[in-house]
PyMOL commands that place a pseudoatom at each C-alpha (Angstrom):
pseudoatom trace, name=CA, resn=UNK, resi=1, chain=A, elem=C, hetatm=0, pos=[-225.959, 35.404, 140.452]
pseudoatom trace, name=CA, resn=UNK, resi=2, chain=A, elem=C, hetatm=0, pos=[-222.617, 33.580, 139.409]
pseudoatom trace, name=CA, resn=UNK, resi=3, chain=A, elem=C, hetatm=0, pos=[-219.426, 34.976, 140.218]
pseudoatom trace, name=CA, resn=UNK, resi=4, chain=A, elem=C, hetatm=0, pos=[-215.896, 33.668, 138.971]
pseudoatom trace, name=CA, resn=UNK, resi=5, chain=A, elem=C, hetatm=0, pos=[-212.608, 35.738, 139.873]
pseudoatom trace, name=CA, resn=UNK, resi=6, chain=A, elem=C, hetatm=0, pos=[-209.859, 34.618, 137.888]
pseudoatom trace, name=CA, resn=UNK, resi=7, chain=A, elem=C, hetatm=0, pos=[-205.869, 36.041, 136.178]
pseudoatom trace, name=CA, resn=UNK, resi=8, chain=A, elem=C, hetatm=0, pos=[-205.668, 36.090, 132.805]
pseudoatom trace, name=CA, resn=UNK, resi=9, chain=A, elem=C, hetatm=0, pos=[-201.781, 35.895, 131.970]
pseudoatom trace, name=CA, resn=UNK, resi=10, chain=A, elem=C, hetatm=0, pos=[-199.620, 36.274, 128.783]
pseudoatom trace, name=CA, resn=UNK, resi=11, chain=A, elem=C, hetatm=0, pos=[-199.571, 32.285, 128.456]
pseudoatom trace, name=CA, resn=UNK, resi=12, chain=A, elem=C, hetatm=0, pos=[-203.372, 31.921, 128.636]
pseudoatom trace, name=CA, resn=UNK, resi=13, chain=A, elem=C, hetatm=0, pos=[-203.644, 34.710, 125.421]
pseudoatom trace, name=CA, resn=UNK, resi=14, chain=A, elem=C, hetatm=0, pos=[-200.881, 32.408, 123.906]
pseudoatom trace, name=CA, resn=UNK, resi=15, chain=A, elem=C, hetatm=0, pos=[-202.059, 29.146, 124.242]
pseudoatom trace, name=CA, resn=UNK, resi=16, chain=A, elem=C, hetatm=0, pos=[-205.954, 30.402, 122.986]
pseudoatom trace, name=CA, resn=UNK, resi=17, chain=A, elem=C, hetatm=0, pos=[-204.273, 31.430, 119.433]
pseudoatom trace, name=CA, resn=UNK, resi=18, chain=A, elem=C, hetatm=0, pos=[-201.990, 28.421, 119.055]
pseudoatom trace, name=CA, resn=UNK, resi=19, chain=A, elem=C, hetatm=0, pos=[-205.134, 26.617, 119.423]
pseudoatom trace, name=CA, resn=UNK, resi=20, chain=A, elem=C, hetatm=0, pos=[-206.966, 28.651, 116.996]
pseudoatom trace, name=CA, resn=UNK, resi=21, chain=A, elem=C, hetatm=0, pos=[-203.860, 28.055, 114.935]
pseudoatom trace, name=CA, resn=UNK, resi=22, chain=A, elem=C, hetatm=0, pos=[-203.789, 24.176, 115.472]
pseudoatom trace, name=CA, resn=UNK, resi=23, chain=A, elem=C, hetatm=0, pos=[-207.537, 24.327, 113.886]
pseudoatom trace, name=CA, resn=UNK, resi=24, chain=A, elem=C, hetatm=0, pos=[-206.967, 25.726, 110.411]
pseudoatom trace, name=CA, resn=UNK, resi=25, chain=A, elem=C, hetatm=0, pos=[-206.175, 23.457, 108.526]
pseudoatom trace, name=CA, resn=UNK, resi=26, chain=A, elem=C, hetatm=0, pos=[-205.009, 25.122, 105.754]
pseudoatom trace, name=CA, resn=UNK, resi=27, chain=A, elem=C, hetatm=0, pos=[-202.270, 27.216, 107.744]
pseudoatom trace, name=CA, resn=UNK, resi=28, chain=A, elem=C, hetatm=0, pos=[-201.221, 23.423, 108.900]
pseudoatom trace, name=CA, resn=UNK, resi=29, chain=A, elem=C, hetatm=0, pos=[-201.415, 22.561, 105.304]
pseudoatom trace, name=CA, resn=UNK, resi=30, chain=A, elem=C, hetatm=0, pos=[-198.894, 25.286, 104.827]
pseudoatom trace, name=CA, resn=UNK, resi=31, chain=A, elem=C, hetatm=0, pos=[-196.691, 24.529, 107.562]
pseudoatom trace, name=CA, resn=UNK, resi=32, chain=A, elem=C, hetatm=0, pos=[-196.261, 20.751, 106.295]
pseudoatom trace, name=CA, resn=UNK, resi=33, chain=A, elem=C, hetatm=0, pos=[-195.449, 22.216, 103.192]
pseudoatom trace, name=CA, resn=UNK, resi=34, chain=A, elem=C, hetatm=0, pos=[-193.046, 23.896, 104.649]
pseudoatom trace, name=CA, resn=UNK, resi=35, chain=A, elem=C, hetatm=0, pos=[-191.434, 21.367, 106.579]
pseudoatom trace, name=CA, resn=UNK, resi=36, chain=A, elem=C, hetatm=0, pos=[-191.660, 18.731, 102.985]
pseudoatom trace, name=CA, resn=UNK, resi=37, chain=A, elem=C, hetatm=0, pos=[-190.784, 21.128, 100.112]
pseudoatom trace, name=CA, resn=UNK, resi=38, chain=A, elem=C, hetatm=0, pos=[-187.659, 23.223, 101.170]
pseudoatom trace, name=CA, resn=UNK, resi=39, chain=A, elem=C, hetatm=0, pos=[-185.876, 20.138, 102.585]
pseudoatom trace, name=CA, resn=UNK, resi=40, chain=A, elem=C, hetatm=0, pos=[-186.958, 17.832, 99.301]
pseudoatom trace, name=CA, resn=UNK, resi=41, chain=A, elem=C, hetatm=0, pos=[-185.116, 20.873, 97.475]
pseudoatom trace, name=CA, resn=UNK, resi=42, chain=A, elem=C, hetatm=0, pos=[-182.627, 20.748, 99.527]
pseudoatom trace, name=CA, resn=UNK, resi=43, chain=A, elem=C, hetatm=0, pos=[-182.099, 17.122, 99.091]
pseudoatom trace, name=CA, resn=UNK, resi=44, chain=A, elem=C, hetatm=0, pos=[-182.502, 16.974, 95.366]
pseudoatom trace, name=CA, resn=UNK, resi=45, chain=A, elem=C, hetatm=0, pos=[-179.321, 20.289, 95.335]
pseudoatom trace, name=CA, resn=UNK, resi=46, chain=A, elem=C, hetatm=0, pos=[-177.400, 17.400, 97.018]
pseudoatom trace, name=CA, resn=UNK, resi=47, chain=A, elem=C, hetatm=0, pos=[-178.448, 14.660, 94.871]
pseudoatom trace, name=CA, resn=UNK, resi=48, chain=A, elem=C, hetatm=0, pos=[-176.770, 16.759, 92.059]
pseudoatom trace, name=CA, resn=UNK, resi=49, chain=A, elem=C, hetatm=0, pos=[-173.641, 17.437, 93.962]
pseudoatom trace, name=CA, resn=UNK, resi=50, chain=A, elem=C, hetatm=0, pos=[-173.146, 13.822, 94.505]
pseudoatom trace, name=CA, resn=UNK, resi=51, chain=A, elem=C, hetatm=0, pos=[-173.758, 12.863, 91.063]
pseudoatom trace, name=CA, resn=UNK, resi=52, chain=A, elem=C, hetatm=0, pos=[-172.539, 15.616, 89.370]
pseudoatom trace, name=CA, resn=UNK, resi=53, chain=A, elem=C, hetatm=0, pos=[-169.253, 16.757, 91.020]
pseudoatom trace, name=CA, resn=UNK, resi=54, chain=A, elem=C, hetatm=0, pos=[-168.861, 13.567, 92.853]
pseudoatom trace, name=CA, resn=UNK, resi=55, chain=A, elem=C, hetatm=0, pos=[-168.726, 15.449, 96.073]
pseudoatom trace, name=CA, resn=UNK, resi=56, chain=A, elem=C, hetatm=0, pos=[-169.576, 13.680, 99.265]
pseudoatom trace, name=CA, resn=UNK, resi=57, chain=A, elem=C, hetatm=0, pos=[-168.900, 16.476, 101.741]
pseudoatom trace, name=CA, resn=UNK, resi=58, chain=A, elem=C, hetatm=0, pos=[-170.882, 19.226, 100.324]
pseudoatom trace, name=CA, resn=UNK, resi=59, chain=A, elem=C, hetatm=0, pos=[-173.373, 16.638, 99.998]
pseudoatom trace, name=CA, resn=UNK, resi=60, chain=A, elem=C, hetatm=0, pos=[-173.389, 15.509, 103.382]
pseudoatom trace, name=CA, resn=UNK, resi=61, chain=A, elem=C, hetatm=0, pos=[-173.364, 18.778, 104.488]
pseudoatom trace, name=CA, resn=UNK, resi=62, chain=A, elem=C, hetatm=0, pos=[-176.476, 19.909, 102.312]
pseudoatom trace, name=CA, resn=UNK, resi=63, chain=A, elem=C, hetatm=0, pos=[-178.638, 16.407, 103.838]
pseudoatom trace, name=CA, resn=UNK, resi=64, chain=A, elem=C, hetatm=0, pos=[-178.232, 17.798, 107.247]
pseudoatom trace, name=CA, resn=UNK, resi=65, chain=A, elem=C, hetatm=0, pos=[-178.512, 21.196, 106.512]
pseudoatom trace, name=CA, resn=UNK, resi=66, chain=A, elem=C, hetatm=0, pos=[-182.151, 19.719, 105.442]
pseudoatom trace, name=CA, resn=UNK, resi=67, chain=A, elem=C, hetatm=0, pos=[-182.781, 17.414, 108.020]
pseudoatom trace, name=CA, resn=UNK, resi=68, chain=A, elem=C, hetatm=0, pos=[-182.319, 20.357, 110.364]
pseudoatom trace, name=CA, resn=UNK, resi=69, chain=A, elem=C, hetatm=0, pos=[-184.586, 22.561, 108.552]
pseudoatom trace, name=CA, resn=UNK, resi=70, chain=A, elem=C, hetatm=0, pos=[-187.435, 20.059, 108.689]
pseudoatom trace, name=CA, resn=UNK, resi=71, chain=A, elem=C, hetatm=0, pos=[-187.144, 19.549, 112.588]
pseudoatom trace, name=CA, resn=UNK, resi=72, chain=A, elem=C, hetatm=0, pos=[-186.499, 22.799, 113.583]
pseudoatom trace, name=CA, resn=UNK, resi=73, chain=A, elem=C, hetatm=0, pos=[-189.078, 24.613, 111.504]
pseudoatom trace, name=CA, resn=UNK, resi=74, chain=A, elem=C, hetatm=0, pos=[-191.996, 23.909, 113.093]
pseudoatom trace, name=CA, resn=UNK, resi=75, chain=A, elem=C, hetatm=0, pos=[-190.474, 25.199, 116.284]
pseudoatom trace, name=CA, resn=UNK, resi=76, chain=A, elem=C, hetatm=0, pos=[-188.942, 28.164, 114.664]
pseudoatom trace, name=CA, resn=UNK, resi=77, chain=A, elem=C, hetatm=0, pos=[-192.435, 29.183, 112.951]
pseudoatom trace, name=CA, resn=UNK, resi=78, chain=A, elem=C, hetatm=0, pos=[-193.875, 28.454, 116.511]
pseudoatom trace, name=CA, resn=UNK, resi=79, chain=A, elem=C, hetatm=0, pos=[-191.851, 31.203, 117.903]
pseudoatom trace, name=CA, resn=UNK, resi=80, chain=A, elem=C, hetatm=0, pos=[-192.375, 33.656, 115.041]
pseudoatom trace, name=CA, resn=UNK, resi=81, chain=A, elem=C, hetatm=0, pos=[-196.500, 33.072, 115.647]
pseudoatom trace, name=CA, resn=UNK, resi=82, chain=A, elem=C, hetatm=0, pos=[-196.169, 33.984, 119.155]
pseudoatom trace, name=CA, resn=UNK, resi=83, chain=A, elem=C, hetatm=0, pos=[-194.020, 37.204, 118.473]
pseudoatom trace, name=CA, resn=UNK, resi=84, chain=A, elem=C, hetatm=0, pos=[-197.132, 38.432, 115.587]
pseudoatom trace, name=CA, resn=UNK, resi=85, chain=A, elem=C, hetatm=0, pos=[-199.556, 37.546, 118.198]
pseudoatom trace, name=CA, resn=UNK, resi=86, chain=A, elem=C, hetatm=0, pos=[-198.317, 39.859, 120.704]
pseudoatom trace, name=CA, resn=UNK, resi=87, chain=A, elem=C, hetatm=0, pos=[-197.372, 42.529, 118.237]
pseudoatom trace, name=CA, resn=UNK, resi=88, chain=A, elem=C, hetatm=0, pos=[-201.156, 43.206, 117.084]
pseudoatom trace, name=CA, resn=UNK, resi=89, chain=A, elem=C, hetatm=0, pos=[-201.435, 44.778, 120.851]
pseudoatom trace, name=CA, resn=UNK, resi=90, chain=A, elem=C, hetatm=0, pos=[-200.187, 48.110, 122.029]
pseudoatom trace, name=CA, resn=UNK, resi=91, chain=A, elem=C, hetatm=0, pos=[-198.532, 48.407, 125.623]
pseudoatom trace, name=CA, resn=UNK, resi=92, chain=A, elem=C, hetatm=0, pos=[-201.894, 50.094, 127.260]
pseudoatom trace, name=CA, resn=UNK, resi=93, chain=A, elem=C, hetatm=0, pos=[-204.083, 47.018, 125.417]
pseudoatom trace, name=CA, resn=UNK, resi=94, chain=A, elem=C, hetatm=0, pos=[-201.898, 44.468, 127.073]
pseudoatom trace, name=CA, resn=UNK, resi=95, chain=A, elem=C, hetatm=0, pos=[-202.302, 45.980, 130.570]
pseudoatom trace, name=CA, resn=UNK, resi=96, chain=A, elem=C, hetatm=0, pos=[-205.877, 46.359, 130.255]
pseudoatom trace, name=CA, resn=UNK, resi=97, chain=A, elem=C, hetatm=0, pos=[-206.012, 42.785, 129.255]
pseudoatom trace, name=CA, resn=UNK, resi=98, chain=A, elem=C, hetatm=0, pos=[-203.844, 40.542, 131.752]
pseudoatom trace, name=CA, resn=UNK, resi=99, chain=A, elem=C, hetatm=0, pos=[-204.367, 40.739, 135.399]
pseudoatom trace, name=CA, resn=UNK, resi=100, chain=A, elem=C, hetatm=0, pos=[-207.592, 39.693, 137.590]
pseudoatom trace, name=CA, resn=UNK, resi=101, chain=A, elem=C, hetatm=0, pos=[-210.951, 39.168, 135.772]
pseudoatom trace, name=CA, resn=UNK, resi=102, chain=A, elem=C, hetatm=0, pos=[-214.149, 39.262, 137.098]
pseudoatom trace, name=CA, resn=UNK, resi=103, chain=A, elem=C, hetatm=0, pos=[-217.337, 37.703, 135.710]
pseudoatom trace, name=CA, resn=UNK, resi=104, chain=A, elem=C, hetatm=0, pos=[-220.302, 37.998, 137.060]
pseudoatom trace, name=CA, resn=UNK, resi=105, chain=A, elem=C, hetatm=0, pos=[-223.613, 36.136, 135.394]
pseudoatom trace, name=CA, resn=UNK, resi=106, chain=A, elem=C, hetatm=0, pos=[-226.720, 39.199, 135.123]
pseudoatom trace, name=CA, resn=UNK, resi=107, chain=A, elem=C, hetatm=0, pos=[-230.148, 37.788, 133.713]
pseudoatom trace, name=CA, resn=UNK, resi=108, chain=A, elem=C, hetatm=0, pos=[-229.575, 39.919, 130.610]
pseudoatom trace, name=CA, resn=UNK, resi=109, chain=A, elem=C, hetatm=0, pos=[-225.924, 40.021, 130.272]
pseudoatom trace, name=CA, resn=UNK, resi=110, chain=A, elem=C, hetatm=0, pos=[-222.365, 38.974, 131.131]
pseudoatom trace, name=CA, resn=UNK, resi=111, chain=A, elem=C, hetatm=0, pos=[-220.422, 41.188, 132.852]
pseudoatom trace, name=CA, resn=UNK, resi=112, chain=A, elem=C, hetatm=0, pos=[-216.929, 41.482, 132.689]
pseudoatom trace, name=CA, resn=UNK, resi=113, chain=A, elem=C, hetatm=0, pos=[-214.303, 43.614, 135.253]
pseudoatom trace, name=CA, resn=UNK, resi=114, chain=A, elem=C, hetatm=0, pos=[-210.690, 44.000, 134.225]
pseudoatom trace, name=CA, resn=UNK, resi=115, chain=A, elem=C, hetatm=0, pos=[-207.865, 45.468, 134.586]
pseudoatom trace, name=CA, resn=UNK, resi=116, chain=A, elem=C, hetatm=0, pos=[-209.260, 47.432, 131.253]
pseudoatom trace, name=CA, resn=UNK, resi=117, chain=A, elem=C, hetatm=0, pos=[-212.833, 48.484, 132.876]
pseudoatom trace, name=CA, resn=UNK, resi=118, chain=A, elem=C, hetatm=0, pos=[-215.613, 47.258, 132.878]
pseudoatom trace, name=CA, resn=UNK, resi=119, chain=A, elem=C, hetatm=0, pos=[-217.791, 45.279, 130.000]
pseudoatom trace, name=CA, resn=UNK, resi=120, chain=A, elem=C, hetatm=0, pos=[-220.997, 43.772, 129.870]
pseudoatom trace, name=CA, resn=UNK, resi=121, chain=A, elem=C, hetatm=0, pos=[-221.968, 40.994, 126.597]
pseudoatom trace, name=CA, resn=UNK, resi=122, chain=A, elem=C, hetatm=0, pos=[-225.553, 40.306, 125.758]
pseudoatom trace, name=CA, resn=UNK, resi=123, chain=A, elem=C, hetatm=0, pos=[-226.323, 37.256, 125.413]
pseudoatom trace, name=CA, resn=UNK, resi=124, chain=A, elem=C, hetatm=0, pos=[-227.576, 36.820, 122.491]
pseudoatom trace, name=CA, resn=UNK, resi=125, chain=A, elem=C, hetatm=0, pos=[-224.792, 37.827, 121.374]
pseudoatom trace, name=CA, resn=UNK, resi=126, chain=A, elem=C, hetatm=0, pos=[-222.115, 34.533, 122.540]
pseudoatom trace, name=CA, resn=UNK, resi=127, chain=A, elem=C, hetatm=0, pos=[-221.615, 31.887, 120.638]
pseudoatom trace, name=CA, resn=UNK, resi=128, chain=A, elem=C, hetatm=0, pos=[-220.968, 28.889, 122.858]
pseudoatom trace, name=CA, resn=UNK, resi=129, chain=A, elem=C, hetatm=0, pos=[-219.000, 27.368, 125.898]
pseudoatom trace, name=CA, resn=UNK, resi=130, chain=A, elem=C, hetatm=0, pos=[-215.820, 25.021, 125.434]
pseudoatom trace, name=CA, resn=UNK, resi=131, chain=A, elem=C, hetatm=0, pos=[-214.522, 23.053, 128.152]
pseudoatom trace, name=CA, resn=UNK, resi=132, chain=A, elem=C, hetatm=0, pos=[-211.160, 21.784, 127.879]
pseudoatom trace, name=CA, resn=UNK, resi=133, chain=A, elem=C, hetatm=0, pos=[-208.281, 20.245, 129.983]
pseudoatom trace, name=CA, resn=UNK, resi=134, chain=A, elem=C, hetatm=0, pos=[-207.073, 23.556, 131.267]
pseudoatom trace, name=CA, resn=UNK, resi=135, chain=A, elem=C, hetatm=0, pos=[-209.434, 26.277, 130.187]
pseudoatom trace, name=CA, resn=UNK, resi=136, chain=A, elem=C, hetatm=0, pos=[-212.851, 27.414, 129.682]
pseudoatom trace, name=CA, resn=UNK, resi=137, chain=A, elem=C, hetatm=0, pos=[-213.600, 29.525, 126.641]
pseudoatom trace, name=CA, resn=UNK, resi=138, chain=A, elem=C, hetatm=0, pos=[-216.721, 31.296, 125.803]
pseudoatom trace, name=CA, resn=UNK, resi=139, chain=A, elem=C, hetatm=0, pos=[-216.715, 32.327, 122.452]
pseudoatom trace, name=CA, resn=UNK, resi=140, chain=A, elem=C, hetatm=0, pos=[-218.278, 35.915, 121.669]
pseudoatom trace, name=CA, resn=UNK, resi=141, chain=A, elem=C, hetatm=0, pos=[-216.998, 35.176, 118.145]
pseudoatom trace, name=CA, resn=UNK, resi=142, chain=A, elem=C, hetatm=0, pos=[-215.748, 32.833, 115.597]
pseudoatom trace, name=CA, resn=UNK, resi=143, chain=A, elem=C, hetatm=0, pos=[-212.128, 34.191, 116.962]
pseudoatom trace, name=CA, resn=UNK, resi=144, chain=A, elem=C, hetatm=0, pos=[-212.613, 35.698, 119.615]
pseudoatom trace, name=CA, resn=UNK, resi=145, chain=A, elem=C, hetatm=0, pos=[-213.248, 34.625, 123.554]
pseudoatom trace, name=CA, resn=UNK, resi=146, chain=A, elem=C, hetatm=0, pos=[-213.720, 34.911, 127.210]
pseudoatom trace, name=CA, resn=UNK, resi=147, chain=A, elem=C, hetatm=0, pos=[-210.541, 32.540, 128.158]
pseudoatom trace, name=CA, resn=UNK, resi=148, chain=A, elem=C, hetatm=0, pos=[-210.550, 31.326, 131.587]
pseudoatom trace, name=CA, resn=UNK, resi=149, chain=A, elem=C, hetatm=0, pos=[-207.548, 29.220, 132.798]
pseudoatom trace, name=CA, resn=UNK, resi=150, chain=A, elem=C, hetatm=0, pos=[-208.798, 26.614, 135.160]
pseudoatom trace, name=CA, resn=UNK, resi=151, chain=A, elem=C, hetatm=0, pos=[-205.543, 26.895, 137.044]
pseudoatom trace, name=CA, resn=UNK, resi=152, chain=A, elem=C, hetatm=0, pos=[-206.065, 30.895, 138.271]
pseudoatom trace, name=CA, resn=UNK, resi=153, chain=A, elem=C, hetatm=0, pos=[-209.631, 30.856, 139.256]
pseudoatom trace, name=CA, resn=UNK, resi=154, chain=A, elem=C, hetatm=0, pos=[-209.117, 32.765, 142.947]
pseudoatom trace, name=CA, resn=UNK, resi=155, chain=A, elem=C, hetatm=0, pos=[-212.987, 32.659, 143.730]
pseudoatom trace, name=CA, resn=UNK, resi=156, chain=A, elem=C, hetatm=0, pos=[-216.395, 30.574, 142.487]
pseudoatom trace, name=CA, resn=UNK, resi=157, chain=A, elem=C, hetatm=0, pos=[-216.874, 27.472, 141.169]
pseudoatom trace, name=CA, resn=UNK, resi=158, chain=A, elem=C, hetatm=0, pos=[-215.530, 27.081, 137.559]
pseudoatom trace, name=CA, resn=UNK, resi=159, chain=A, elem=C, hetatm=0, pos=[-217.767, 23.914, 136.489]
pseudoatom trace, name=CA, resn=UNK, resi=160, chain=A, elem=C, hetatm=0, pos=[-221.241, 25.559, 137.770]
pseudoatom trace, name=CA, resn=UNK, resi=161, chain=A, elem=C, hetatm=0, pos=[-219.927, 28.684, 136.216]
pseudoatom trace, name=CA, resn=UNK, resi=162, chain=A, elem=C, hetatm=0, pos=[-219.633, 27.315, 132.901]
pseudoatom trace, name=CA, resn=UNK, resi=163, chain=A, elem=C, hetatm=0, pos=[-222.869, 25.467, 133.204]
pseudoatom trace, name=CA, resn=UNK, resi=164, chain=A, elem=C, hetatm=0, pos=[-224.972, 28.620, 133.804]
pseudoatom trace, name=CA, resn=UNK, resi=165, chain=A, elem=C, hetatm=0, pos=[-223.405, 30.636, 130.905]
pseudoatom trace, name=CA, resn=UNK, resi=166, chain=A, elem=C, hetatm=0, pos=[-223.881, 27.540, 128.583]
pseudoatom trace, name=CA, resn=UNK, resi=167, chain=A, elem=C, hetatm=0, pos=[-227.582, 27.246, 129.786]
pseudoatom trace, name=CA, resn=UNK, resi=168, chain=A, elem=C, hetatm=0, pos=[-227.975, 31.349, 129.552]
pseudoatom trace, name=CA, resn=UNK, resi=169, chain=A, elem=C, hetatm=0, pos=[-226.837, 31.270, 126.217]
pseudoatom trace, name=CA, resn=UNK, resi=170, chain=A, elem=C, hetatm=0, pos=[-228.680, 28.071, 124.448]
pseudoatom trace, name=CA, resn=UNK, resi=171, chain=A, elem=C, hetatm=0, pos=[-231.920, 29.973, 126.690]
pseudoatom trace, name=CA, resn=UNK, resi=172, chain=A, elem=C, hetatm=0, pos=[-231.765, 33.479, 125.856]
pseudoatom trace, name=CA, resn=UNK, resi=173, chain=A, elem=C, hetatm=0, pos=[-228.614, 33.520, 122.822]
for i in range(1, 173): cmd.bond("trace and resi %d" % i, "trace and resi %d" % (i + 1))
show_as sticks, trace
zoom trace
């Protein structure tokens, strides 16, 4: 059968849940909000310094106080998502998890070595195969998947790889 040998790194864990992330729409509905609402405060405080107290300075100071809120924010909120994704895993989970991954297609299952042991997924029980620019993901969950970085694969062909599982799981899923 199929083999793939591949390294599953922090980055690779990363990039899956910012793309998760990038999907629901209403965190992103949030995150707009975020960026529109505190700086349209913001703006509005200065608005009534100006008019009010007839104060350009603290008023100037105020606008770019919120112009720098609503560029940097998204950045700043980026960084705060990475540091909760890594702190829902202990030390011991994140060694078992990056570091060289086998998979190996079996008629009735996937199985999967890692630095963690070893795992075998019916399949019946995987969801489907995504192909993107730089990864492979096959989902064993609504959130959760197999995520194989195109750019680490030491051993097997990726794209007949891919095809198998996706043909294994529409056959027998």
């Amino acid at each position: 059968m199929l083999e793939i040998e591949y390294e599953f790194r922090e980055q690779d864990l990363v990039h899956f849940n910012e793309l998760r992330v990038a999907g629901d729409l209403e965190l992103q509905k949030k995150i707009r909000q975020n960026r529109l609402f505190v700086p349209g405060i913001m703006f509005f405080v200065g608005l009534f310094y100006y008019i009010y107290y007839v104060d350009m300075l603290t008023t100037a100071y105020i606008t770019v106080l919120a112009v720098a809120w609503a560029v940097s924010s998204p950045y700043i909120m980026k960084m705060d998502m990475r540091r909760q994704f890594f702190k829902h895993y202990t030390e011991a989970e994140k060694k078992a998890l990056f570091g060289i991954h086998v998979l190996t297609i079996e008629p009735e299952f996937l199985q999967e070595k890692s630095p963690g042991g070893k795992h075998k997924t019916a399949w019946r029980e995987m969801l489907r195969v995504e192909r993107h620019k730089e990864y492979v993901f096959i989902y064993v969950d609504i959130d959760a998947a197999i995520v194989i970085p195109r750019e680490t694969v030491k051993k097997g062909d990726l794209k007949a790889f891919a095809k198998q599982v996706e043909g294994m799981i529409e056959r027998l899923g």
